[in-house]
C-alpha positions, 0 to 999 in steps of 0.5 A: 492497459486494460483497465476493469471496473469489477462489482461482486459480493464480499464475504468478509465485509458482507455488502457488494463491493466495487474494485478497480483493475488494471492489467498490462496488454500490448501497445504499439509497436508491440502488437507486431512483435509477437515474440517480444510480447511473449517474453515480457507479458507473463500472463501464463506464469502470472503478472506482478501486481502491485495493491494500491491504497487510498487515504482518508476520504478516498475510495477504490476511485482515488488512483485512477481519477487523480493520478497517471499511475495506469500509464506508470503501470504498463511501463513496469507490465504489472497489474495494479488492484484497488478497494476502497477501505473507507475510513478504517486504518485498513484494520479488522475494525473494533465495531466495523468490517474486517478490512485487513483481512479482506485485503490481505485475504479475500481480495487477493483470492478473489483477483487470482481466481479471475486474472493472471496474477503471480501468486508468488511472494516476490511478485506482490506489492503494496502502496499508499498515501495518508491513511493508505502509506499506513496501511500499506506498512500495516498489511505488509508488516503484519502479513510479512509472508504475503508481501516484498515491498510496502511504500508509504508516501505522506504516510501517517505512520505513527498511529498513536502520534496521530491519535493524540495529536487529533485528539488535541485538534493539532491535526484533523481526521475523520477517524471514529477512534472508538469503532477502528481500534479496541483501545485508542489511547493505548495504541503505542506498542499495540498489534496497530503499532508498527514500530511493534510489527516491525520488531516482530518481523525482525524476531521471524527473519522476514521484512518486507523491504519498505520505502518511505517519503513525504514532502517537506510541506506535507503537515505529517512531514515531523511525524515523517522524520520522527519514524526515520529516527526510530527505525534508524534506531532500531537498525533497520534498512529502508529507503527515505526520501524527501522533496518538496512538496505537499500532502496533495497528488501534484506529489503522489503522482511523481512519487508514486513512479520513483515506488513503481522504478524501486519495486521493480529494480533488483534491489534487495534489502538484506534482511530480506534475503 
């Protein structure tokens, strides 16, 4: 793999920016098969790249500090992006930068003008943790065109659950409600909203195909199981799973392979045909 620290100046958010790269390259043995290479490195067409997302606290960093997903990376020979969104819910903030739309815009831009990057719906993928395994449906459900798939692990996925709920002190975040969102305490059915996002999808024909997970120690795992049930009452096809474990990286490390074995399997969701 050929991992890459890249600094450049943001339009959209308006400050210099640093963002991680990792790009698929022979190793081993297949540095003396060139025909082989060939065939499974797509650089000339363009590589599938994957954008990973950090939780609350995290930044640009996170992945590559405390997880194998590199290493996880070369075995599927995809690209993986990563940008710190600081605490933002990966929104276009109410008093703050645009987030959602320098990653679902300016970043992607950006990463195809530099490296071989698909520019293909098909070959582009969005995951996260926490904060991240929201914003990843977020971006996915609101941009349905730019993404296949969108994995959310230990996601907070009910935006005005977890507002009340931290309100109420039942749940700690470090969120400035006020700057992220226009109206906070009216977030239910909101643009913010997923469950809203993913009705909207419905109206248009296209879903994303969407993979859930949380450990069954993680403190969003109720939350984890109420979004299950309503999308389950909407009808809709998505991939769950549980385990044991926490909101911690012992679990994002082993999920995060089973994401990258689901994004790159065949399956398709049949509301996404």
């Amino acid at each position: 793999m050929a991992s890459m620290t890249c600094n450049y100046y943001s339009y959209t958010l308006q400050h210099n920016i640093t963002i991680n790269i990792v790009i698929p390259t022979p190793e081993g043995n297949e540095q003396i098969t060139n025909e082989e290479v060939k065939k499974h490195y797509r650089y000339e067409e363009g590589l599938p790249v994957v954008y990973l997302l950090h939780g609350a606290y995290g930044n640009y960093s996170s992945w590559l500090r405390f997880s194998n997903v590199e290493r996880y990376a070369q075995k599927h020979c995809c690209a993986l992006v990563m940008a710190s969104a600081d605490n933002s819910c990966y929104q276009d903030m109410k008093h703050g930068n645009a987030y959602a739309t320098f990653f679902t815009k300016e970043l992607p831009a950006f990463i195809k003008s530099i490296f071989p990057i698909s520019d293909k719906r098909e070959d582009t993928f969005v995951a996260g943790f926490s904060m991240g395994g929201y914003g990843a449906w977020y971006l996915a459900l609101s941009n349905p065109n730019l993404y296949a798939k969108a994995a959310s692990m230990s996601g907070a996925l009910d935006i005005a659950k977890t507002y009340e709920e931290n309100m109420k002190g039942a749940i700690s975040a470090p969120f400035q409600w006020t700057n992220v969102f226009e109206e906070p305490d009216k977030l239910a059915g909101s643009q913010a909203d997923l469950f809203k996002l993913y009705d909207n999808c419905l109206s248009t024909g296209i879903v994303p195909d969407l993979y859930q997970s949380c450990g069954t120690e993680d403190f969003l795992y109720e939350m984890n199981r109420s979004v299950k049930e309503k999308l389950e009452q909407k009808g809709a096809s998505f991939v769950y799973q549980e385990s044991e474990g926490g909101h911690n990286w012992d679990y994002w490390d082993k999920d995060i392979q089973s994401i990258l074995d689901w994004m790159f399997s065949k399956d398709i969701n049949p509301q996404n045909k």
